[in-house]
C-alpha positions as CSV (number, residue, x, y, z in Angstrom):
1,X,56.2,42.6,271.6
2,X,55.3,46.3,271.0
3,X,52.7,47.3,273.3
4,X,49.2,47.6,272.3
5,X,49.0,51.4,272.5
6,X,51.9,51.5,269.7
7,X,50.8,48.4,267.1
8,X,47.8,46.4,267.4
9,X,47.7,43.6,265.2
10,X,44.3,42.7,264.0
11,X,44.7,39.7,261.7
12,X,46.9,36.9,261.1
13,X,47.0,34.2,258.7
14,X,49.1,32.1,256.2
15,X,49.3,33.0,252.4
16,X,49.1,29.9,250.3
17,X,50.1,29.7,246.8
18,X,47.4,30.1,244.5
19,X,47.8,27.2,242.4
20,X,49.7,22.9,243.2
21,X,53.1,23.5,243.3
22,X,55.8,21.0,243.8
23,X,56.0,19.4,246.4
24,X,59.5,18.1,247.1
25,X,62.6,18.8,249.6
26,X,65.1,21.3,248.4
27,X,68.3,20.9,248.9
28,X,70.7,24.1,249.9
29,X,73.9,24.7,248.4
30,X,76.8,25.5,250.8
31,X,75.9,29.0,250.2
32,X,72.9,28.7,252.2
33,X,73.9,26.4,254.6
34,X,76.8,28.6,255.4
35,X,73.5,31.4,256.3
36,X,71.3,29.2,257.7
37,X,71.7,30.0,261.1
38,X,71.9,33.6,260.6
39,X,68.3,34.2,261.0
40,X,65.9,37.3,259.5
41,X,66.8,40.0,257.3
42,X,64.1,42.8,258.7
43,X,63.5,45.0,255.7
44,X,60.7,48.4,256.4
45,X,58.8,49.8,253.7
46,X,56.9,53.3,254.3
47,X,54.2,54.2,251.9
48,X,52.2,57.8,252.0
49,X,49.0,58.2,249.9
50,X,49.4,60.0,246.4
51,X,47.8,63.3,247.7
52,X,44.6,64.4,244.7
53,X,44.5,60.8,243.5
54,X,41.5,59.6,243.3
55,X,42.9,56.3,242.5
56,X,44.2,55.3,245.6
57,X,40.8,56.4,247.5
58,X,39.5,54.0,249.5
59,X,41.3,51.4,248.7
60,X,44.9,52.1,249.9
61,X,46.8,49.0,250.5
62,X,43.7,46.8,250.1
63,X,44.4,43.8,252.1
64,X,42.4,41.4,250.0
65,X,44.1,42.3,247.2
66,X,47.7,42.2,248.7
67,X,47.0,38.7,250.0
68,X,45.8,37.4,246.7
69,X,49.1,38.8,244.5
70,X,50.7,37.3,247.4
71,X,49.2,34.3,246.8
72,X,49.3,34.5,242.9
73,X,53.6,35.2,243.0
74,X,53.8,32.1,246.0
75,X,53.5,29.7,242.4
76,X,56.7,30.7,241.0
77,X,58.5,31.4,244.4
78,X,57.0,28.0,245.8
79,X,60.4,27.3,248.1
80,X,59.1,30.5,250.4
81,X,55.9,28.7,250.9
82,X,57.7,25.7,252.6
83,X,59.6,25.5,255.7
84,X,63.2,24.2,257.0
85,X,63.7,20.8,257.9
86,X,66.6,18.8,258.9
87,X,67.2,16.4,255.6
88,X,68.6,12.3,256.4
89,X,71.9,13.6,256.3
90,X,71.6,15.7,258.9
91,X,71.7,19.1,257.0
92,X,69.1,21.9,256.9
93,X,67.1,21.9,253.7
94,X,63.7,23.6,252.1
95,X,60.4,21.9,252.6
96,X,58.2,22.1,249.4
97,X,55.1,21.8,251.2
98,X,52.7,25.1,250.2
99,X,51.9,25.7,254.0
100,X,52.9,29.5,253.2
101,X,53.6,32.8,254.2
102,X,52.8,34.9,257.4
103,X,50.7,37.5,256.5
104,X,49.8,39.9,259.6
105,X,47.8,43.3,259.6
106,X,48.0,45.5,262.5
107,X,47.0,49.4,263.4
108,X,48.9,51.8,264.8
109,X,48.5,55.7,266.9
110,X,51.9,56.2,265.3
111,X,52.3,58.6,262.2
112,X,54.8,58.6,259.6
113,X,56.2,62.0,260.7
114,X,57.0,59.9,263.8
115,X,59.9,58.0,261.4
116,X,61.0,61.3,259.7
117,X,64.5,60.4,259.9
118,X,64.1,57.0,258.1
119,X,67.2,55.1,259.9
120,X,67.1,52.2,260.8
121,X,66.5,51.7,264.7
122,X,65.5,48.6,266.8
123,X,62.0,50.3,267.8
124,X,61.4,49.8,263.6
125,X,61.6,46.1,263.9
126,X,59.9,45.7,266.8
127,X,57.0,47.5,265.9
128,X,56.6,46.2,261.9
129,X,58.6,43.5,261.4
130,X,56.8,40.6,262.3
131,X,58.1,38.6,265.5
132,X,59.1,34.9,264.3
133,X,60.4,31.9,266.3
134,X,63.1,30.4,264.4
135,X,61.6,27.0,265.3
136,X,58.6,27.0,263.3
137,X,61.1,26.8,260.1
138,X,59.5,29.6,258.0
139,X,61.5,31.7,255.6
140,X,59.4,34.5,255.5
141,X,56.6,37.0,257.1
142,X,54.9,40.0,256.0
143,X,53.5,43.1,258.4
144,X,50.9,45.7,257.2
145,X,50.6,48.3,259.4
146,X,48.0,51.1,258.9
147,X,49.3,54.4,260.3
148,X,46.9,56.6,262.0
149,X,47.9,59.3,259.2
150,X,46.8,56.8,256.2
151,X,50.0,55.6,255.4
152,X,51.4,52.4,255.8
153,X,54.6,50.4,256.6
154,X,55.4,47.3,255.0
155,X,57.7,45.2,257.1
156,X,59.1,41.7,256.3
157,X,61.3,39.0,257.7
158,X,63.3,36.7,255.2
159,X,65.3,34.3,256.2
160,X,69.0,34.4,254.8
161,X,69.5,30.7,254.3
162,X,66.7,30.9,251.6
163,X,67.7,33.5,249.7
164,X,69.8,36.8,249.5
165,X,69.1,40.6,248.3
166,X,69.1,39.9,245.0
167,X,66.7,37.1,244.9
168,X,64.2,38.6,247.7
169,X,63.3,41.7,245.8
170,X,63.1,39.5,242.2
171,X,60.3,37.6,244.6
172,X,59.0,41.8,245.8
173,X,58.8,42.9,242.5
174,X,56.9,39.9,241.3
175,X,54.6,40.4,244.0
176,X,53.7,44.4,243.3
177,X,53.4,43.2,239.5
178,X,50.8,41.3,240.6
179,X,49.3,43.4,242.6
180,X,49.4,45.9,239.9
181,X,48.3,43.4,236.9
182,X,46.4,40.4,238.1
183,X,46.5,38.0,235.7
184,X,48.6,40.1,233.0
185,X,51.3,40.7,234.7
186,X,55.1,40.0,232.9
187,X,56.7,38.0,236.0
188,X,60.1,36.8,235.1
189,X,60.6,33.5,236.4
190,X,63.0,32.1,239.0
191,X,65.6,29.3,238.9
192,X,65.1,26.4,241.8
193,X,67.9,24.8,240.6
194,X,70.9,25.6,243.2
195,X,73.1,22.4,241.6
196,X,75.6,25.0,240.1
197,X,76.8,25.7,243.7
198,X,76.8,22.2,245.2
199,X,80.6,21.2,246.4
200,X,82.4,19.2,244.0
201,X,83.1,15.5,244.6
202,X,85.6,15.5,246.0
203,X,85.7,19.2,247.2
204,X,88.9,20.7,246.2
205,X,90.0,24.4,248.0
206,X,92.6,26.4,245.4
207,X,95.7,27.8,247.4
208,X,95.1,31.0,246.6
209,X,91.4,30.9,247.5
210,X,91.8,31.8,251.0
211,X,93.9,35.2,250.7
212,X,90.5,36.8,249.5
213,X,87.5,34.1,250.9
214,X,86.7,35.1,254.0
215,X,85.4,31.8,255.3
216,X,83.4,33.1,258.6
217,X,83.4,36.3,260.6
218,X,86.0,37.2,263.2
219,X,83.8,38.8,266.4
220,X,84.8,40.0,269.4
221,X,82.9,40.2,272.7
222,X,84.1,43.5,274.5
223,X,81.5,45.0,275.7
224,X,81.7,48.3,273.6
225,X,79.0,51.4,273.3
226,X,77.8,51.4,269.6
227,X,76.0,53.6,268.1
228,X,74.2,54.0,264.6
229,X,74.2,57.3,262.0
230,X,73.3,58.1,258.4
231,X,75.4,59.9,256.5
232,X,74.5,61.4,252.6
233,X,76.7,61.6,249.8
234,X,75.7,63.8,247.1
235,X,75.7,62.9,243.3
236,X,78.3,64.9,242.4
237,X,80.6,64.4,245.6
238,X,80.0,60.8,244.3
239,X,81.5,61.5,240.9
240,X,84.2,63.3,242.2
241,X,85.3,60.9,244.3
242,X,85.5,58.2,242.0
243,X,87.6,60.3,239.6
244,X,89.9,60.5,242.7
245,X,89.7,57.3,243.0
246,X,90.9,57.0,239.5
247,X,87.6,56.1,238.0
248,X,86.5,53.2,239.7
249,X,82.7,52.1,240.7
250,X,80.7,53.8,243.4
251,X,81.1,50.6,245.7
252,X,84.9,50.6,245.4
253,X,85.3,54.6,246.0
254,X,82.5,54.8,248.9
255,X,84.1,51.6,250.8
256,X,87.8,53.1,250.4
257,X,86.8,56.3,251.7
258,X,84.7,54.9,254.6
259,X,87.8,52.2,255.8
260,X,90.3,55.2,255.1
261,X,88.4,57.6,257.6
262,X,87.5,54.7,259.9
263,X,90.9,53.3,260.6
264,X,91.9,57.2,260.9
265,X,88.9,57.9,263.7
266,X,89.6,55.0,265.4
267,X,93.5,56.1,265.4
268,X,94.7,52.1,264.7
269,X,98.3,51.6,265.4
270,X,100.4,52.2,262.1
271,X,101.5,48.8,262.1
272,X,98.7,46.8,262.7
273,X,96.6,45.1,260.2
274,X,93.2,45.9,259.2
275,X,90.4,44.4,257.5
276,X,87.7,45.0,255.2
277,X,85.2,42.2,254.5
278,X,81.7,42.1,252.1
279,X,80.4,40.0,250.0
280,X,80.3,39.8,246.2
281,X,77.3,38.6,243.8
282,X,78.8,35.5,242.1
283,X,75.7,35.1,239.4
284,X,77.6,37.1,236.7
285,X,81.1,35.7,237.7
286,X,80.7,31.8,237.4
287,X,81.7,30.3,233.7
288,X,78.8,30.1,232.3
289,X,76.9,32.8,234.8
290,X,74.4,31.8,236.7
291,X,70.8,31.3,234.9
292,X,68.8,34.1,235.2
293,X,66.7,34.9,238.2
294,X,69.1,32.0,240.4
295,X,66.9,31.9,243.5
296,X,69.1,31.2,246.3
297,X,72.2,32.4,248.0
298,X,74.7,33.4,245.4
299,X,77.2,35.1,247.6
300,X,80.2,34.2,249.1
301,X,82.6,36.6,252.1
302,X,85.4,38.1,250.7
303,X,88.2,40.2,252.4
304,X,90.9,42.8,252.2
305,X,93.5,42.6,255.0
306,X,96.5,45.6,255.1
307,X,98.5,47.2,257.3
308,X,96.7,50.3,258.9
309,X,99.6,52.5,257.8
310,X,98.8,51.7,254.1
311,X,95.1,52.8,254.3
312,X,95.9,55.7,256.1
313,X,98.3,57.5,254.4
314,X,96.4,59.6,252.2
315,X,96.5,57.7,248.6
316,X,93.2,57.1,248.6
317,X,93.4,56.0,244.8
318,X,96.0,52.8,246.2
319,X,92.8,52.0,249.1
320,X,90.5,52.1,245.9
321,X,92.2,49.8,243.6
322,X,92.8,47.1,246.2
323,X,89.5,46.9,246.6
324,X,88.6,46.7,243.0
325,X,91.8,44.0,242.5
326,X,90.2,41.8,245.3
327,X,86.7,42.0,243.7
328,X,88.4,41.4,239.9
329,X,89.7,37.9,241.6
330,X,86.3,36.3,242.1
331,X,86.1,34.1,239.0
332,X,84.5,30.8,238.5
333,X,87.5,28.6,240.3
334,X,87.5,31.0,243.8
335,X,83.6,30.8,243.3
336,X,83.9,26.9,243.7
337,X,86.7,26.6,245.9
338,X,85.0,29.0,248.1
339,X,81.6,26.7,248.1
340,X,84.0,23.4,248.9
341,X,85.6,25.4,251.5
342,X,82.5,25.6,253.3
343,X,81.5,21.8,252.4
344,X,84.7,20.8,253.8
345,X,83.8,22.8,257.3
346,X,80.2,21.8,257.3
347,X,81.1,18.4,257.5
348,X,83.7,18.8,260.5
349,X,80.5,20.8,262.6
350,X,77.6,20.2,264.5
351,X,75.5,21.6,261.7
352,X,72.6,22.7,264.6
353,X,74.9,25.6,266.3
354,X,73.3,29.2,267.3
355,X,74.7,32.2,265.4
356,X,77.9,33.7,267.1
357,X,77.5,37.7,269.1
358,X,79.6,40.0,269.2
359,X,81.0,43.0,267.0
360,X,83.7,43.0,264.5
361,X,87.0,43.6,265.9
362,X,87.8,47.6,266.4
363,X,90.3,47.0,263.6
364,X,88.0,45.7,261.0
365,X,84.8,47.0,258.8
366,X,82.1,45.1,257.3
367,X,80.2,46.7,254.0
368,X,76.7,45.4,252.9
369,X,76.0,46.6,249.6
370,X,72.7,47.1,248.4
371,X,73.5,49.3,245.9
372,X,71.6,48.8,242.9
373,X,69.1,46.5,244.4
374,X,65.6,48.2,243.2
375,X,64.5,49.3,246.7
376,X,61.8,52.1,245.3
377,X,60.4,50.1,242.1
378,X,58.0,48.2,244.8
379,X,55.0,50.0,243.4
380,X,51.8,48.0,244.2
381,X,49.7,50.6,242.2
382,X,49.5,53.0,244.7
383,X,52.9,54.7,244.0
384,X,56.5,54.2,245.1
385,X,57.6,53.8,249.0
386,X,58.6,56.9,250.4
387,X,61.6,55.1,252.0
388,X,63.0,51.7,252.8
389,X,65.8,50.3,254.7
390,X,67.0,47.4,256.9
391,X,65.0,48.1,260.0
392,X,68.1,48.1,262.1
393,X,71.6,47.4,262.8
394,X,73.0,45.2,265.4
395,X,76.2,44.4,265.2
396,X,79.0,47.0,265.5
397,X,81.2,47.9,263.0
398,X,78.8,47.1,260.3
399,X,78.3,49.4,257.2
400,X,74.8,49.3,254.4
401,X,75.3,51.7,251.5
402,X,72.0,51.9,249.9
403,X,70.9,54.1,247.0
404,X,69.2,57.5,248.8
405,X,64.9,58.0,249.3
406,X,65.2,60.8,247.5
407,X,65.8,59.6,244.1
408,X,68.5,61.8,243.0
409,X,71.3,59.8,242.8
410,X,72.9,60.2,245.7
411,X,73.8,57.3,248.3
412,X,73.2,56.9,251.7
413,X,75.9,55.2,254.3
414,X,74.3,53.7,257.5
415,X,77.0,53.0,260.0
416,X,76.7,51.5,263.3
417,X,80.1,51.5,265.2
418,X,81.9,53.0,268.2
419,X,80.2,56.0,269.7
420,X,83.0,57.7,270.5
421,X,84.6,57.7,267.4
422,X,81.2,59.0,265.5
423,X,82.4,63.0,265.9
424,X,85.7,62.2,264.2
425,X,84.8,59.8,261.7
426,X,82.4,62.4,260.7
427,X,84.3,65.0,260.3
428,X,86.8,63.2,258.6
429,X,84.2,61.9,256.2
430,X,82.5,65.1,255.0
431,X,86.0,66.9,254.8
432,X,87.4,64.6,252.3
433,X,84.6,66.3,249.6
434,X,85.9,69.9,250.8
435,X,89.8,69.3,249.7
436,X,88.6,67.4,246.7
437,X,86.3,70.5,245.7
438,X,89.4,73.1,246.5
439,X,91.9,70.9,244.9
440,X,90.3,71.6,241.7
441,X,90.4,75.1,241.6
C-alpha cells in the first residue's frame, strides 16, 4: 500500500445499483474465459479545475453525486455489480447479485505537477488504483483521490474477463452522462447477451484459422532490464506516413513502423522469424455484427509471424500491408473458429491456473490499440480529463498507442521493452519522419 504520507484513503464503500436488477448467473463466452485469469486493467484519470468557473466551485468532484450516477448507470451495467463464481461445470462465470462496486476516496500531499509527464509508471497504480484481491471475485473498483492542488485522479480496476476497452468506457461514459444529467440523460443501452460467441456444438477449428489466431502468448523468463518511454507522433508525421505506407489506417502504419525499427534496434538475425501479435475488435466483423453496445469480451489474439530480414529491409509499404492483410482475414468463420479453439483448450485445462510471467520473446512485439476508444469524452460536468492512460506497463515488449492529451490529433506510443535498445530504437523511430520529409522535396 502507498504510505500514508502519499494517499490517505478516507472512505470506502460498495456502490449498489439504484434500482432490482436481475439476478441471475451469467455465463462467459470463451472470449472471457480465455481473460479470466488475467486480472485488472488499471486505467488513471487526471482532472484539473476549469480556472474562472464558477461552476465547478465548491463542488469539484462531489462525491455524493459521483456515487449516485454510479449507482444510477450500475442498472444497465448490472453484470459489474456481481461477482465471479465458479459455475456446476466448473468454469468461471458472472454473479448477478447487485452486491456492487468499490467506491474508495482518499487524499493526497501530491500535486498534479508531480505527474507532469503523464506516463504510465508503477508508483500511478499504487497510489490510485485501488488494491483488490482477486479472491473477493469483483470486476471492478473506483479511486477518488483529491490532490492537495484541487485536482483529482480517477483511478479504476476492471477486470478483463468481464469486459474489454470497448465495453468499459460504453459503461464510463454512461456513468459521466449521468453525472452530468440525472435523470435526463440519453444512456445507450448494453447487450448481456454473450450467446453470439459461445463455441459451437460441436466446436469445429478451420485450417486456416491458426496461421493468424494467436491462441495464447509466447513468454519468456530471462531475467531482462525493461524499461518504459513515450514517444509522440505528430498529426502530419501521421499522415505522411500512412501515404508511405500506401494509404493504409493509423494502426496499420504506426505498428509497421514501430516492429520495423524494433526488430532493427534489437539487431535480430536476418533469418530468424519475428512476430507481431494484437488483438482485433470482432463486433463489426461477425455476419450479422454484433448488436450494438455487446458487453463483454469481443476480441480475439491475432498474429503476424516473418522472417526478420523481410521487416527490415526498408519496404516499409510490404510491413504495412501485411498487417492490413492479416487484419482483412478476421471474418465471421476465423471469429468462430477462434472462439472453439479456445473451447477445445478450455476443456483440456485445469480452468483454476494463475496467469503466466514473463516478457515476450526479444524477437516478438505486442500492440494494444486504444486508438479511437474516447479516453477524453469522460466529462462528469466539470470539464474533460487533462490526461489518461493505463497506469503502467509490466510486461516487456508491450506496445499501447493511444490517441495524444493534447487533442490535436496526434498519437502517443508507450513502449516498455529492453533498456538497452531504447537510444537506438529511438533514434531510428524519429528519423524515419526526417527522410520521409526530405524525400519529398
Amino acid at each position: 500500500m502507498a504510505s500514508e504520507e502519499e494517499v490517505r484513503v478516507v472512505e470506502s464503500c460498495f456502490v449498489t445499483p439504484a434500482a432490482d436488477t436481475p439476478s441471475r448467473a451469467l455465463r462467459l463466452s470463451p472470449l472471457d474465459l480465455m481473460l479470466v485469469h488475467g486480472g485488472y486493467t488499471p486505467v488513471v484519470h487526471f482532472y484539473r479545475p476549469r480556472t474562472g468557473d464558477e461552476t465547478t466551485s465548491g463542488d469539484f468532484f462531489d462525491v455524493t453525486r459521483l456515487k449516485t450516477a454510479l449507482s444510477m448507470a450500475l442498472v444497465p451495467f448490472y453484470p459489474l455489480a456481481g461477482r465471479f463464481k465458479e459455475g456446476v461445470d466448473g468454469r468461471m462465470e458472472i454473479d448477478c447479485n447487485g452486491k456492487g462496486i468499490l467506491f474508495l476516496v482518499a487524499h493526497s500531499r501530491l500535486a498534479v505537477d508531480d505527474f507532469s509527464n503523464f506516463e504510465p509508471l508503477p508508483k500511478q497504480r499504487r497510489l490510485f488504483v485501488p488494491h483488490i484481491d482477486g479472491s473477493a471475485g469483483l470486476l471492478c473498483a473506483i479511486q477518488v483521490t483529491f490532490l492537495k492542488c484541487g485536482s483529482v485522479v480517477l483511478g479504476m480496476a476492471t477486470h478483463h474477463g468481464a469486459l474489454d476497452g470497448t465495453a468499459m468506457f460504453h459503461f464510463l461514459q454512461t456513468w459521466t452522462a449521468f453525472s452530468r444529467d440525472g435523470d435526463r440523460a440519453l444512456v445507450n443501452l448494453p447487450c448481456h447477451d454473450r450467446s453470439r460467441l459461445y463455441a459451437r456444438d460441436p466446436p469445429v477449428v478451420h485450417p486456416d484459422a491458426l496461421s493468424v489466431f494467436c491462441p495464447k502468448m509466447i513468454l519468456s523468463q530471462t531475467s531482462i532490464v525493461n524499461k518504459l518511454e513515450v514517444f509522440t507522433v505528430r498529426k502530419d508525421h501521421l499522415s505522411t506516413l500512412k501515404l508511405t505506407c500506401g494509404g493504409v489506417s493509423t494502426f496499420s502504419a504506426l505498428t509497421a513502423h514501430t516492429w520495423q525499427c524494433m526488430c532493427l534496434a534489437r539487431r535480430l538475425p536476418p533469418d530468424s522469424t519475428t512476430r507481431l501479435a494484437f488483438m482485433a475488435n470482432v463486433r463489426r466483423r461477425m455476419t450479422p455484427p454484433l448488436p450494438d453496445g455487446y458487453f463483454g469480451n469481443a476480441i480475439i489474439n491475432i498474429n503476424v509471424a516473418e522472417e526478420a530480414q523481410s521487416i527490415t529491409s526498408g519496404d516499409l509499404a510490404f510491413v504495412a500491408r501485411r498487417i492490413k492483410d492479416t487484419i482483412t482475414r478476421v471474418d465471421d468463420e476465423l471469429v468462430h473458429s477462434a472462439v472453439d479453439y479456445v473451447e477445445l483448450a478450455l476443456a483440456e485445462r485445469d480452468n483454476r491456473h494463475t496467469p503466466a510471467m514473463g516478457n515476450l520473446p526479444v524477437t516478438d512485439i505486442r500492440v494494444v490499440n486504444w486508438l479511437g476508444l474516447p479516453l477524453y469524452d469522460l466529462d462528469f460536468s466539470w470539464g474533460k480529463p487533462l490526461a489518461v492512460m493505463r497506469a503502467e506497463s509490466s510486461r516487456g515488449g508491450l506496445v499501447h498507442l493511444m490517441n495524444s492529451t493534447q487533442g490535436d490529433g496526434s498519437v502517443q506510443l508507450v513502449i516498455y521493452t529492453e533498456a538497452a535498445i531504447l537510444t537506438e530504437f529511438k533514434r531510428l523511430f524519429y528519423a524515419k519522419f526526417d527522410d520521409i520529409l526530405h524525400s519529398k522535396f
